[in-house]
MIDOSE-1310 file (N, C-alpha, C; in nm, 2 decimals, decimal comma, always signed):
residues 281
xxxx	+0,09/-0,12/+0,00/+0,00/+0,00/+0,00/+0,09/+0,12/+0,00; +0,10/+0,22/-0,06/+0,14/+0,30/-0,11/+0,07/+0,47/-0,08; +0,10/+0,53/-0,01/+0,04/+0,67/+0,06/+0,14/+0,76/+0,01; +0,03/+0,89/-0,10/+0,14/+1,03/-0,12/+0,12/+1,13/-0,09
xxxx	+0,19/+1,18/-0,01/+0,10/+1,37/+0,09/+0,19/+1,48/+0,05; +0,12/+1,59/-0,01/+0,16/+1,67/-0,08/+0,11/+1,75/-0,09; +0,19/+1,90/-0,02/+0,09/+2,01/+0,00/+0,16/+2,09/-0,15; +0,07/+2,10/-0,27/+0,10/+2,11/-0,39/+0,10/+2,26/-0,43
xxxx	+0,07/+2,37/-0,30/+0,12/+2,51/-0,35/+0,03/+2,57/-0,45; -0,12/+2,51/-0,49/-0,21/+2,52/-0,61/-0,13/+2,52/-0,69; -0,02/+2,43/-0,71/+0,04/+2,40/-0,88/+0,12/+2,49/-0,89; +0,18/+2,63/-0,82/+0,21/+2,75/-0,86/+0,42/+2,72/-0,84
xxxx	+0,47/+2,69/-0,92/+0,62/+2,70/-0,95/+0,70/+2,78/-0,89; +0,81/+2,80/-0,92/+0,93/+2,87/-0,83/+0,88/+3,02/-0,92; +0,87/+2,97/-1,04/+0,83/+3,08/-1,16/+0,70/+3,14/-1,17; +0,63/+3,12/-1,07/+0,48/+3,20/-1,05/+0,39/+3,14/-1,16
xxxx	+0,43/+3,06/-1,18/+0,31/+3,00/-1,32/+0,30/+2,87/-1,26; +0,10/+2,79/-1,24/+0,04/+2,70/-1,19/+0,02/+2,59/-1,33; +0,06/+2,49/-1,28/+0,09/+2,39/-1,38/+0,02/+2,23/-1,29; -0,07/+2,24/-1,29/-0,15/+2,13/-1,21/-0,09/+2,03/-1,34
xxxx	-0,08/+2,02/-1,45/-0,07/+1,89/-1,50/+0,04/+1,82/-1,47; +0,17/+1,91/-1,41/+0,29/+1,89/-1,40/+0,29/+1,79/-1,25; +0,17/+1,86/-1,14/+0,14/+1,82/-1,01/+0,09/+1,68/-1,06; +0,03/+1,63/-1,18/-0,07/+1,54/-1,22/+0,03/+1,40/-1,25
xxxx	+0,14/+1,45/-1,34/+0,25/+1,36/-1,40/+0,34/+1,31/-1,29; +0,32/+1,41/-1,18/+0,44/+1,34/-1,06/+0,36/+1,23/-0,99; +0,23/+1,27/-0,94/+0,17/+1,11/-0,89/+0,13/+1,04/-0,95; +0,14/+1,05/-1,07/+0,09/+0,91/-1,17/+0,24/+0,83/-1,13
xxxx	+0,34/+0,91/-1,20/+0,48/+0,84/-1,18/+0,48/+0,79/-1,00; +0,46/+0,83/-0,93/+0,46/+0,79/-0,80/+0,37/+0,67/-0,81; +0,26/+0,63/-0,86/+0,16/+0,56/-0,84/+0,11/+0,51/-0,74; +0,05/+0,60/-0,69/+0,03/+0,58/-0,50/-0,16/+0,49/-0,53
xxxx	-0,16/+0,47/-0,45/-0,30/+0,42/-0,41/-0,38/+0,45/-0,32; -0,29/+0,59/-0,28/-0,39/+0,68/-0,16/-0,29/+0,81/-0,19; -0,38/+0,93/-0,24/-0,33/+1,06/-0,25/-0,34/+1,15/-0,17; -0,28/+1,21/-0,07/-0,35/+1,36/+0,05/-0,27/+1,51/-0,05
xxxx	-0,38/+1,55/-0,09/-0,28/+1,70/-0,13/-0,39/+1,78/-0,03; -0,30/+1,92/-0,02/-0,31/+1,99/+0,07/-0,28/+2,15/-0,01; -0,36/+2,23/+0,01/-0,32/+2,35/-0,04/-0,38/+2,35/-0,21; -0,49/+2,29/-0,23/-0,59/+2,29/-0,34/-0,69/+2,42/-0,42
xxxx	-0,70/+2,44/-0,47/-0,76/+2,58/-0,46/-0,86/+2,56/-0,57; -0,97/+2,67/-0,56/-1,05/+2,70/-0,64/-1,12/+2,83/-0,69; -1,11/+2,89/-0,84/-1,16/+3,01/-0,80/-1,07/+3,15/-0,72; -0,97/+3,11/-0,73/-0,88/+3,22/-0,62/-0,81/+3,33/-0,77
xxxx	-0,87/+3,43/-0,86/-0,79/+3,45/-0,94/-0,62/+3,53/-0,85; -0,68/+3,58/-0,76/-0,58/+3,67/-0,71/-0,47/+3,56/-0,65; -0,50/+3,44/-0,66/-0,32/+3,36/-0,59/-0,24/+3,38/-0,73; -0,08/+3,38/-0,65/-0,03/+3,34/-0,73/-0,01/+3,30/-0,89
xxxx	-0,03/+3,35/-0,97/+0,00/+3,25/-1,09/-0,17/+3,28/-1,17; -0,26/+3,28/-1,06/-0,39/+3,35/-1,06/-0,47/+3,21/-1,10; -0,52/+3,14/-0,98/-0,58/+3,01/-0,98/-0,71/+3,01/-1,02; -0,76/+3,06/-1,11/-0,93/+3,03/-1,16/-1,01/+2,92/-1,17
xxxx	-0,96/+2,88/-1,19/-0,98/+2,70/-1,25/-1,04/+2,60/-1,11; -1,10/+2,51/-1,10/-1,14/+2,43/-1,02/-1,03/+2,32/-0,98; -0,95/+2,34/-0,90/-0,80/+2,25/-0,92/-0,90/+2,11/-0,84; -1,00/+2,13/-0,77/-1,09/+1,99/-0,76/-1,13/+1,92/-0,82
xxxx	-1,18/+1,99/-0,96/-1,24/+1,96/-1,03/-1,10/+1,87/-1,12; -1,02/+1,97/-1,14/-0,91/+1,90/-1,26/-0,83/+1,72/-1,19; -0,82/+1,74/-1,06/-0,76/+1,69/-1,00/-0,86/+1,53/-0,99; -0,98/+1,55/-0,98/-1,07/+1,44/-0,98/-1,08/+1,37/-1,16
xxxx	-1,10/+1,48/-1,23/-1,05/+1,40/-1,36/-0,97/+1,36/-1,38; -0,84/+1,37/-1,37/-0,74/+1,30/-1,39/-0,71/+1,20/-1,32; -0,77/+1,22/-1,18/-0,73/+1,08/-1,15/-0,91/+0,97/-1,11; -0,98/+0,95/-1,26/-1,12/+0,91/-1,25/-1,10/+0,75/-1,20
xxxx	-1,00/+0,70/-1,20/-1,01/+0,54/-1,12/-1,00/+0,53/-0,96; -1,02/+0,68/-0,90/-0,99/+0,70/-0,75/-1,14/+0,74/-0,68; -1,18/+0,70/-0,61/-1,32/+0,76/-0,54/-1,22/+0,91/-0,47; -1,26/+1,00/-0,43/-1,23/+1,18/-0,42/-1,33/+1,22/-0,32
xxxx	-1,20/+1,26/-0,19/-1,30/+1,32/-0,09/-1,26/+1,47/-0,07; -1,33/+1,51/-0,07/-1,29/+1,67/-0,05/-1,28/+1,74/+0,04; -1,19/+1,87/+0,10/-1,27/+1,96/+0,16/-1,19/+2,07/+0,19; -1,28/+2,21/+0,16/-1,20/+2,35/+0,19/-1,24/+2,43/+0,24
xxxx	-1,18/+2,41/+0,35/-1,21/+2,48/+0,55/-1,22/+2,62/+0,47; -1,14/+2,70/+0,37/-1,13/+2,83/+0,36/-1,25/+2,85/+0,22; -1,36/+2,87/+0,26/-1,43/+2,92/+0,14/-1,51/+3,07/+0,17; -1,48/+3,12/+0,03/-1,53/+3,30/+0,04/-1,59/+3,29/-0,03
xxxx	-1,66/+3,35/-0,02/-1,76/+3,38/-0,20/-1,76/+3,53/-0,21; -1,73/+3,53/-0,30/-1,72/+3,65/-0,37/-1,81/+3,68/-0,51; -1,92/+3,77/-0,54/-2,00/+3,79/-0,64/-2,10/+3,64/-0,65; -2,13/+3,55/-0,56/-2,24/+3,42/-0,53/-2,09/+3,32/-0,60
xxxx	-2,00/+3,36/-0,61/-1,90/+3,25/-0,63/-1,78/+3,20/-0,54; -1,80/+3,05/-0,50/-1,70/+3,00/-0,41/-1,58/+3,05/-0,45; -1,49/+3,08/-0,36/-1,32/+3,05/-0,38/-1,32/+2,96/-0,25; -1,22/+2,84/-0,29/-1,22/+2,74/-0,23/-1,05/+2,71/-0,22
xxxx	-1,03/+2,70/-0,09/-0,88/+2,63/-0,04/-0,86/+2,51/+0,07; -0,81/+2,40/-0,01/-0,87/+2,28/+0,09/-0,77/+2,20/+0,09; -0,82/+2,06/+0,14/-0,75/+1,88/+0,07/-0,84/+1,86/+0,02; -0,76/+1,75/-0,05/-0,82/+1,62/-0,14/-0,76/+1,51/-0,07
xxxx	-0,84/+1,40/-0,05/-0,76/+1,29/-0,06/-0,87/+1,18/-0,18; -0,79/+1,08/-0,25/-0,80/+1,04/-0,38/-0,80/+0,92/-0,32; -0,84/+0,79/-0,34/-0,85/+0,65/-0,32/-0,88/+0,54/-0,40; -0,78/+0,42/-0,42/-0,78/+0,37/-0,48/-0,91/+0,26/-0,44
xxxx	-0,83/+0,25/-0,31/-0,99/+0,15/-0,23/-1,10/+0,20/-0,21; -1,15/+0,10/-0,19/-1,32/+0,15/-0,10/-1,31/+0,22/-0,01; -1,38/+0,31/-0,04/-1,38/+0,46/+0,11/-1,53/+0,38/+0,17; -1,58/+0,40/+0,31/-1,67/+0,32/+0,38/-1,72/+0,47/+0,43
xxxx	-1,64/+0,48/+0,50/-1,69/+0,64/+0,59/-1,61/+0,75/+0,53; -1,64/+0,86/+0,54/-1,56/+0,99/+0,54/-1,59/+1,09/+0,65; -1,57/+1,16/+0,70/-1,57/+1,32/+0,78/-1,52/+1,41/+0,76; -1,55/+1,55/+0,73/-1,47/+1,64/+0,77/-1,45/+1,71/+0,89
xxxx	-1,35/+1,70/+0,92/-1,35/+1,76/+1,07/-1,33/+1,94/+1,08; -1,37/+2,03/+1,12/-1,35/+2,13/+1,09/-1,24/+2,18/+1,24; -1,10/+2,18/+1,20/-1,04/+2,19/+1,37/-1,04/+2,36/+1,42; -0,98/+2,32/+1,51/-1,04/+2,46/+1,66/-0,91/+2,59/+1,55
xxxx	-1,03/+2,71/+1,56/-1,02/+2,83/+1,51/-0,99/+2,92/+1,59; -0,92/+2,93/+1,76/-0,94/+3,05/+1,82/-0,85/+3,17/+1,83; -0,96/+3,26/+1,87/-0,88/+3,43/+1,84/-0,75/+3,42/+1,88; -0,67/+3,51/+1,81/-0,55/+3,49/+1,88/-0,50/+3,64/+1,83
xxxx	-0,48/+3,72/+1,94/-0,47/+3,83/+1,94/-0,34/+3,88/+1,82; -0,23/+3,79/+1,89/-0,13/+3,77/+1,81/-0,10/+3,82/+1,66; -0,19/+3,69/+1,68/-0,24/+3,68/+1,43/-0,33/+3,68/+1,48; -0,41/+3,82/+1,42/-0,58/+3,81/+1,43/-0,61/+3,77/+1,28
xxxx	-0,56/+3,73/+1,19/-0,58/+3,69/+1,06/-0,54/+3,53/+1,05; -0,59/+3,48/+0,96/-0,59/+3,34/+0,90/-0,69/+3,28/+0,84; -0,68/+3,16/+0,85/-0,78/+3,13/+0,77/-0,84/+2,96/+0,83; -0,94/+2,92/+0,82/-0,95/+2,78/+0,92/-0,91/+2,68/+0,83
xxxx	-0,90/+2,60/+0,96/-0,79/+2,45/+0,90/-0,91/+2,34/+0,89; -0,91/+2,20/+0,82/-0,97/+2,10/+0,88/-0,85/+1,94/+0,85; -0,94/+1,85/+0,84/-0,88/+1,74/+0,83/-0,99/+1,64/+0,78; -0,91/+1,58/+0,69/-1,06/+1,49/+0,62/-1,04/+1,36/+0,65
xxxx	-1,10/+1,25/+0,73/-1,09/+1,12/+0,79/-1,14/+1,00/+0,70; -1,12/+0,92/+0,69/-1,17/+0,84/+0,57/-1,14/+0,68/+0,65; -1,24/+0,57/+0,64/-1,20/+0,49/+0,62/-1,22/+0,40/+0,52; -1,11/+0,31/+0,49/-1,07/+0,26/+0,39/-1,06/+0,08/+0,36
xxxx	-1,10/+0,01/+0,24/-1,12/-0,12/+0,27/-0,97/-0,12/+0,21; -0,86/-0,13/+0,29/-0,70/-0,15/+0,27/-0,70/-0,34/+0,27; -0,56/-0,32/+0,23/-0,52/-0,47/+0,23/-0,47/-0,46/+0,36; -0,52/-0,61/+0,44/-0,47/-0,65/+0,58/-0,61/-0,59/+0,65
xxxx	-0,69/-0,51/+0,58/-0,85/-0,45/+0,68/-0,81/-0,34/+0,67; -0,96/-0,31/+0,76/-0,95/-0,16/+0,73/-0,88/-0,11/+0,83; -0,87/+0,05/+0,79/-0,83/+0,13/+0,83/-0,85/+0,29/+0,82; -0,80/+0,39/+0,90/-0,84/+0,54/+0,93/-0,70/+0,60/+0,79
xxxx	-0,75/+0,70/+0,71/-0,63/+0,79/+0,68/-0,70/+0,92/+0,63; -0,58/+0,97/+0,71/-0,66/+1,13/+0,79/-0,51/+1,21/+0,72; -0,61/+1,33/+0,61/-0,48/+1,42/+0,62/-0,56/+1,60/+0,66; -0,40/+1,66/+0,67/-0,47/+1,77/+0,78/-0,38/+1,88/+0,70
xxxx	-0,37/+2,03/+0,68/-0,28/+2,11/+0,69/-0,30/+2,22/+0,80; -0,24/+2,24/+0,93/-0,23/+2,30/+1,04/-0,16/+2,42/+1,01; -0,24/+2,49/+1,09/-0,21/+2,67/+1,11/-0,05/+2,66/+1,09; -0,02/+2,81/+1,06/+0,13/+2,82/+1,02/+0,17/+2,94/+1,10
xxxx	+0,08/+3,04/+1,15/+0,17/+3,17/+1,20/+0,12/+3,19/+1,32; -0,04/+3,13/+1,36/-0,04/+3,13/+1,51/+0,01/+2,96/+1,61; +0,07/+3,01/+1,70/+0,13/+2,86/+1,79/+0,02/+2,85/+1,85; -0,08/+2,91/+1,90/-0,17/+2,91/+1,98/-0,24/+2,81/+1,87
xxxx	-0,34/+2,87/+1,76/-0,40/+2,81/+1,72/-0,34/+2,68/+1,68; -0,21/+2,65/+1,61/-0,18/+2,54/+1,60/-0,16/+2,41/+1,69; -0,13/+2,46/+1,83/-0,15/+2,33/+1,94/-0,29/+2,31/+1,98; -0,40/+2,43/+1,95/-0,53/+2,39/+1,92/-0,54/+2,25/+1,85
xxxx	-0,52/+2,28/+1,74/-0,54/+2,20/+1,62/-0,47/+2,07/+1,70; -0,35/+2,03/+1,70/-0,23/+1,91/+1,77/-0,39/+1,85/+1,87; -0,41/+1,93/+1,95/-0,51/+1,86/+2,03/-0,62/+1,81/+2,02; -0,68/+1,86/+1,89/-0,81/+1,83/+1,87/-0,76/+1,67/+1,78
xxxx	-0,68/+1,67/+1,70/-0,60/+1,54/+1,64/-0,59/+1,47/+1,74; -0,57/+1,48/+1,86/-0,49/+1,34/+1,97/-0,69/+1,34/+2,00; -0,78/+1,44/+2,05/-0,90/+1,38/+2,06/-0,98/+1,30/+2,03; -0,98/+1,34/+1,89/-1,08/+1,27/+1,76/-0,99/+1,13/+1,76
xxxx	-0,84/+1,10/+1,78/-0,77/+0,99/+1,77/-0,84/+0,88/+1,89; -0,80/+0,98/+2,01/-0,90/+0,90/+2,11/-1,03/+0,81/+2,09; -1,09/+0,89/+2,09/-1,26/+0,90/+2,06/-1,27/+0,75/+1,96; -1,21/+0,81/+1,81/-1,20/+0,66/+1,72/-1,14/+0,56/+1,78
xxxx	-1,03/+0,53/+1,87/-1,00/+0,41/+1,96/-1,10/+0,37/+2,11; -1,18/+0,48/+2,13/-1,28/+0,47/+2,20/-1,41/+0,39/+2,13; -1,49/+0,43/+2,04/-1,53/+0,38/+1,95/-1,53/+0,24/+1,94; -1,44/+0,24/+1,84/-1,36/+0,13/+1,81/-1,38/+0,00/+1,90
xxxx	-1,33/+0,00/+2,03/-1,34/-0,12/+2,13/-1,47/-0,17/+2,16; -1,59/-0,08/+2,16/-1,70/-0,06/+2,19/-1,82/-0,12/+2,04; -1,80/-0,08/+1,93/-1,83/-0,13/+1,80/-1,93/-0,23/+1,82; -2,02/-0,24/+1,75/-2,10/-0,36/+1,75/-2,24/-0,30/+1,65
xxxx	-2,26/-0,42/+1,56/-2,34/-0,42/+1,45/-2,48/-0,39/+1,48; -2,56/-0,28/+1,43/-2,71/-0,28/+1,49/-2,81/-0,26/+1,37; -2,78/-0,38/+1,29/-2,86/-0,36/+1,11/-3,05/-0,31/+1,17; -3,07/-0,30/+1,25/-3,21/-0,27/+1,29/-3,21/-0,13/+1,29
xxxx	-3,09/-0,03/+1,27/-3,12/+0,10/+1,30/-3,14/+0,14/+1,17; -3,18/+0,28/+1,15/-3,19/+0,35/+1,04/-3,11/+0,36/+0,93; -3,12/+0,37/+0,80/-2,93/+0,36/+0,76/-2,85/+0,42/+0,77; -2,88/+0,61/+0,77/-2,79/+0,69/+0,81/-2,69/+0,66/+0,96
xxxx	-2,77/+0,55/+1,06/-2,66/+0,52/+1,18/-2,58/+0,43/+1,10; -2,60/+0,34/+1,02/-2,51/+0,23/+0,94/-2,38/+0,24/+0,90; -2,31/+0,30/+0,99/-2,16/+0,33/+0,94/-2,05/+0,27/+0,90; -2,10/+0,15/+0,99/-2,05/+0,03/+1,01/-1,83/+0,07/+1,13
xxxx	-1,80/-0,05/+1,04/-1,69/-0,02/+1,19/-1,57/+0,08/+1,13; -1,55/+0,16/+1,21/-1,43/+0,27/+1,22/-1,31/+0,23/+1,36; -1,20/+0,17/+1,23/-1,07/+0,14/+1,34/-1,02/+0,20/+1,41; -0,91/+0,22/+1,54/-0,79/+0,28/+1,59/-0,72/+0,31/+1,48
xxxx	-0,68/+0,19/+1,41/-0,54/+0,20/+1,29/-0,58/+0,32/+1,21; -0,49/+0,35/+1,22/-0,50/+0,49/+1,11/-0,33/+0,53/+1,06; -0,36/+0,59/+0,96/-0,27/+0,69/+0,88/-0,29/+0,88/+0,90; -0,21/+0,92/+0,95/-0,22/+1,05/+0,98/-0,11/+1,10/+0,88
xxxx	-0,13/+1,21/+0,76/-0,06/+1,27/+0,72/-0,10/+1,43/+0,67; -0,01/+1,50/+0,65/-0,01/+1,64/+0,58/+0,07/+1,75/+0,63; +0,06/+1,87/+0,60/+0,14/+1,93/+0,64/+0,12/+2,01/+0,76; +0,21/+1,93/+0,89/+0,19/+2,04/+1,02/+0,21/+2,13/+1,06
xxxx	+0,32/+2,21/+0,97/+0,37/+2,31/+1,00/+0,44/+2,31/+1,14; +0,51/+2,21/+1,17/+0,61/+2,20/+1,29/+0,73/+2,16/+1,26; +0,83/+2,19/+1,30/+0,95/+2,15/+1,33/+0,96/+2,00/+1,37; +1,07/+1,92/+1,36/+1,07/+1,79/+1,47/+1,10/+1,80/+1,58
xxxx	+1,16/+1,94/+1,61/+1,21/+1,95/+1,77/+1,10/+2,04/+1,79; +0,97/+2,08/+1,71/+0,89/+2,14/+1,80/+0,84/+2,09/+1,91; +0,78/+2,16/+2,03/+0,66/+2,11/+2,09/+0,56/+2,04/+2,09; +0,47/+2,13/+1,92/+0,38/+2,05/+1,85/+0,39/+1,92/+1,84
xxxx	+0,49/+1,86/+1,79/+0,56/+1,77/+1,73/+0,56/+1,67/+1,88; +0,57/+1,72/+1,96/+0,64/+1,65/+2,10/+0,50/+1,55/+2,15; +0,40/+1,73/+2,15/+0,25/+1,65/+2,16/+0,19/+1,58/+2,11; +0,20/+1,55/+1,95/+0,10/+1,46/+1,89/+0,17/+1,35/+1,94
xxxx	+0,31/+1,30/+1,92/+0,37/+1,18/+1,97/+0,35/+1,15/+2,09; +0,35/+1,23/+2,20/+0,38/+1,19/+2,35/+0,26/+1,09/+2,41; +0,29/+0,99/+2,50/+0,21/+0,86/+2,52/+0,08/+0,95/+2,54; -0,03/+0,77/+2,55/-0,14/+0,78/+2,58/-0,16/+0,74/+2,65
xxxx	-0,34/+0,72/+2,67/-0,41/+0,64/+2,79/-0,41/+0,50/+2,74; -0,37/+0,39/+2,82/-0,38/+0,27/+2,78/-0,45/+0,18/+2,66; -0,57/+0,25/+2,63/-0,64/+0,16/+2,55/-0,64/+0,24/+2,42; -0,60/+0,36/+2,41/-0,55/+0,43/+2,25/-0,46/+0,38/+2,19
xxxx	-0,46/+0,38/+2,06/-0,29/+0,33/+1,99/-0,23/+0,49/+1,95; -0,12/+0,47/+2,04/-0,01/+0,55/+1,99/+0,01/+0,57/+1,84; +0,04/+0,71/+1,83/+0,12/+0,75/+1,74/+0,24/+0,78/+1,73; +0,30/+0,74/+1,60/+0,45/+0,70/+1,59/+0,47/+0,78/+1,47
xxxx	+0,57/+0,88/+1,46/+0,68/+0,95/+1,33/+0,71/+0,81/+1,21; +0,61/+0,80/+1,15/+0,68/+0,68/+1,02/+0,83/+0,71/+1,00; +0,85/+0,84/+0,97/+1,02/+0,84/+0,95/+1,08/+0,78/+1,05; +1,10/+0,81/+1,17/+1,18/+0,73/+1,29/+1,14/+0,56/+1,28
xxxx	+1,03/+0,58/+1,24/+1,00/+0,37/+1,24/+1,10/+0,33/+1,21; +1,09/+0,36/+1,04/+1,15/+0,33/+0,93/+1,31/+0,35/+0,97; +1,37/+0,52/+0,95/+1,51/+0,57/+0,95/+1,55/+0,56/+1,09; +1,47/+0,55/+1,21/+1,57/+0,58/+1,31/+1,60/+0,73/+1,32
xxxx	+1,74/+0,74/+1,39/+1,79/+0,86/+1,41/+1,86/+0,96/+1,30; +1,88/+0,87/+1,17/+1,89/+0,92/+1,03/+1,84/+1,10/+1,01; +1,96/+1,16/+0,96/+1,86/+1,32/+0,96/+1,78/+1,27/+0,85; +1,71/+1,37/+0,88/+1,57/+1,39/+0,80/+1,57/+1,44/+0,72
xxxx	+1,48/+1,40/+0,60/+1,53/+1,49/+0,46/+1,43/+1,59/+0,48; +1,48/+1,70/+0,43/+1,40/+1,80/+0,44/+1,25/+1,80/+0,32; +1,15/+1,82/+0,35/+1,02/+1,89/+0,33/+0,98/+2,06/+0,24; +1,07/+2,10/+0,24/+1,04/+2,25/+0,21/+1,14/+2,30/+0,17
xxxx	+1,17/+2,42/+0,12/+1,32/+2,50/+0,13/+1,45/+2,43/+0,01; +1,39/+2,37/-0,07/+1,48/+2,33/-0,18/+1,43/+2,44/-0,29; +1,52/+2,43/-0,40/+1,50/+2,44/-0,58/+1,49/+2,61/-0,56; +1,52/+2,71/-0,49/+1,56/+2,83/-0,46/+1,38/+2,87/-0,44
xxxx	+1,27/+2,80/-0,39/+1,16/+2,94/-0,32/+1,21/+2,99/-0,24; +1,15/+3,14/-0,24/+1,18/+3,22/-0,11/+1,13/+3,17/+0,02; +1,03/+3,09/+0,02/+1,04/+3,00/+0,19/+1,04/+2,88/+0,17; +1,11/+2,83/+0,28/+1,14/+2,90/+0,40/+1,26/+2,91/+0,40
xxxx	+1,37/+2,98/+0,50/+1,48/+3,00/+0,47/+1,56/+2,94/+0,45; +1,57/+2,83/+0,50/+1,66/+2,73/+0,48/+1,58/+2,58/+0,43; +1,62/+2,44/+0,40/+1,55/+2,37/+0,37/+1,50/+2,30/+0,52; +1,40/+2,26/+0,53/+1,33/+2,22/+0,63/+1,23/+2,10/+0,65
xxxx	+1,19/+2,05/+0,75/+1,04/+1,95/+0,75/+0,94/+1,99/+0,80; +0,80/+1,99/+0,69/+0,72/+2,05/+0,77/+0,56/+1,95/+0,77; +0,64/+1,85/+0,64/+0,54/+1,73/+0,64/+0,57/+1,58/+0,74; +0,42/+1,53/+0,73/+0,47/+1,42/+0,82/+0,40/+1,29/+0,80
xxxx	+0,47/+1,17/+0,77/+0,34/+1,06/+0,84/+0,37/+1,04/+0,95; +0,21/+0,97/+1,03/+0,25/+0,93/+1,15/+0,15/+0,84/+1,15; +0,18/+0,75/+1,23/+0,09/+0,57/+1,21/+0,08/+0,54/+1,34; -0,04/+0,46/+1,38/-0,04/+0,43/+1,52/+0,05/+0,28/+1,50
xxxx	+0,07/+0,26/+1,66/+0,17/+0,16/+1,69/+0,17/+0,06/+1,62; +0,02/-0,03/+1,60/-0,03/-0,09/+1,54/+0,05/-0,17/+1,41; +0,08/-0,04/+1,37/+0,11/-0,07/+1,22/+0,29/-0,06/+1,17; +0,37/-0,06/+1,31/+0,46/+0,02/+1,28/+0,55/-0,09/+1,21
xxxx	+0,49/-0,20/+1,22/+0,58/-0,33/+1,15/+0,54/-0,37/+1,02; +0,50/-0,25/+0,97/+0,45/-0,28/+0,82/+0,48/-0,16/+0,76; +0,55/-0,07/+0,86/+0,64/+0,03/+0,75/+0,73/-0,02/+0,69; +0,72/-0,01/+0,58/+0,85/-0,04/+0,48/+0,94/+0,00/+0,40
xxxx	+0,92/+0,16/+0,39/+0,95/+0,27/+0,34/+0,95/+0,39/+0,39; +1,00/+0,50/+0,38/+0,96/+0,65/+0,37/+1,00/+0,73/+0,37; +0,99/+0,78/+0,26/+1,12/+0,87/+0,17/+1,03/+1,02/+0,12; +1,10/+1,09/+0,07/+1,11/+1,26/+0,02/+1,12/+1,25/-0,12
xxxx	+1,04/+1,30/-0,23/+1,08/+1,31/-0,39/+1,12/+1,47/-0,36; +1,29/+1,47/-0,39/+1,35/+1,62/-0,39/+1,38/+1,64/-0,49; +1,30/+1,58/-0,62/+1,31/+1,63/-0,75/+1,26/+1,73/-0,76; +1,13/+1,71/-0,76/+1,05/+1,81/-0,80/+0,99/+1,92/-0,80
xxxx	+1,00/+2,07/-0,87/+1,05/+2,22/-0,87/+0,90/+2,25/-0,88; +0,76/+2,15/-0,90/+0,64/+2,22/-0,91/+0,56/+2,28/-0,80; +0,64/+2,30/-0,65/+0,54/+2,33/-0,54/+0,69/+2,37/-0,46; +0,64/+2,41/-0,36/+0,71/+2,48/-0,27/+0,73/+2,33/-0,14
xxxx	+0,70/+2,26/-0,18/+0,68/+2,12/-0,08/+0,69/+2,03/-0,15; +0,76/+1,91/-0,09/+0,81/+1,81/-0,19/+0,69/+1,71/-0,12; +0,67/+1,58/-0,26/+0,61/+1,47/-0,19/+0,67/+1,39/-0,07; +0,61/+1,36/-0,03/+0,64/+1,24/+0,08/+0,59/+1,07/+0,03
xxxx	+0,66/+1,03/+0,08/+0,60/+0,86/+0,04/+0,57/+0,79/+0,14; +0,47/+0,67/+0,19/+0,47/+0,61/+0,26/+0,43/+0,47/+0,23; +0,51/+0,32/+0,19/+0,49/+0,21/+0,15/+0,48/+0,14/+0,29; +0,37/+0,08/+0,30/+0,31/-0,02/+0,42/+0,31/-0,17/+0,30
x	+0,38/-0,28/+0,41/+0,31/-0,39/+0,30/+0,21/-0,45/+0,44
């Protein structure tokens, strides 16, 4: 199984020109079987490169052998027309359930500007069973709001291992209750906008209560103490200053013996963020 998280910058190049087909050619060549992009847009003429286009729309065509879940925490309308900035995640498997979760938005005197975050939860009929894979892109300029966010992630993580133990079939209810079963196991990825020596960083990992499954840094599964390849800050964009990590997978315990991979594409000049890989067998 094969997972690619990629916060794709709406297509928009070192060169200010948005080239979604170029974002299109790199995950075909990847050939993932689960896509998370992040930083999606629609309708925005004023980004960058000037994004008019339905990048949801283009992005679901091109990839028509994937069921496509959507969602863009940031929508304005302007003249009765959406402008939309969100994720996608694309799937090769059977999606069972989806959510969007809309995470914690609060004032922060600090940055009284931004824009809200969410995270789209999905489960999936994977090989080996199912499973959760959840991608997120978290606040970037308030800390406040961002350890918001970090906590509402270890919640909702709770809750579905809460859940989870408790599960049991009730074909006598209505169908809309018919959700059927939602695991602990999950895939957590996208871009946190944390450091590894953050705090942030400290919190989503730091133990739990007994009966949750931990989350684990896939890179450390896999690499150990190996530096980290950097996430950001290659192929000369102006950010961030140096090259950096700002994406992540993270897998509960569960799964940690079925990492098998997880690597950085630092080829590629079409986003200001490189892909990530994540191969589970």
């Amino acid at each position: 199984m094969r997972v690619v998280s990629w916060n794709i910058h709406w297509g928009c190049g070192k060169d200010g020109r948005i080239r979604i087909h170029a974002v299109i050619d790199v995950l075909r060549k990847l050939n993932p079987d689960v896509i998370c992009l992040q930083e999606v847009a629609g309708n925005h003429p004023e980004l960058e490169g000037s994004a008019t286009a339905s990048q949801f729309k283009q992005l679901a065509g091109a990839f028509g052998g994937y069921h496509m879940i959507e969602q863009a925490p940031s929508e304005i309308y302007k003249n009765n027309l959406p402008r939309q900035f969100g994720n996608i995640l694309l799937s090769k498997y059977r999606i069972t359930q989806a959510q969007r979760h809309m995470l914690p938005w609060p004032a922060d005197p600090e940055h009284p500007s931004g824009m809200p975050r969410g995270m789209i939860e999905t489960v999936l009929e994977a090989p080996g069973g199912k499973l959760r894979v959840l991608t997120t892109h978290l606040e970037y300029y308030s800390p406040l709001q961002r350890r918001a966010q970090v906590r509402r992630i270890r919640e909702l993580h709770r809750e579905a291992c809460a859940r989870a133990r408790i599960y049991q079939s009730e074909p006598d209810l209505d169908p809309p209750f018919q959700l059927g079963f939602r695991p602990g196991s999950a895939i957590f990825c996208g871009d946190f906008n944390f450091a590894p020596d953050a705090e942030d960083y400290q919190e989503l990992v730091a133990p739990v209560e007994p009966d949750t499954l931990r989350l684990l840094d896939a890179w450390r599964v896999r690499h150990g103490d190996m530096a980290r390849a950097p996430t950001a800050g290659l192929h000369g964009f102006p950010w961030p200053e140096r090259p950096a990590c700002y994406d992540y997978f993270f897998v509960t315990e569960d799964l940690a013996a079925r990492v098998n991979e997880v690597n950085v594409q630092s080829e590629t000049a079409v986003s200001d963020h490189q892909p990530i890989v994540l191969d589970l067998v």
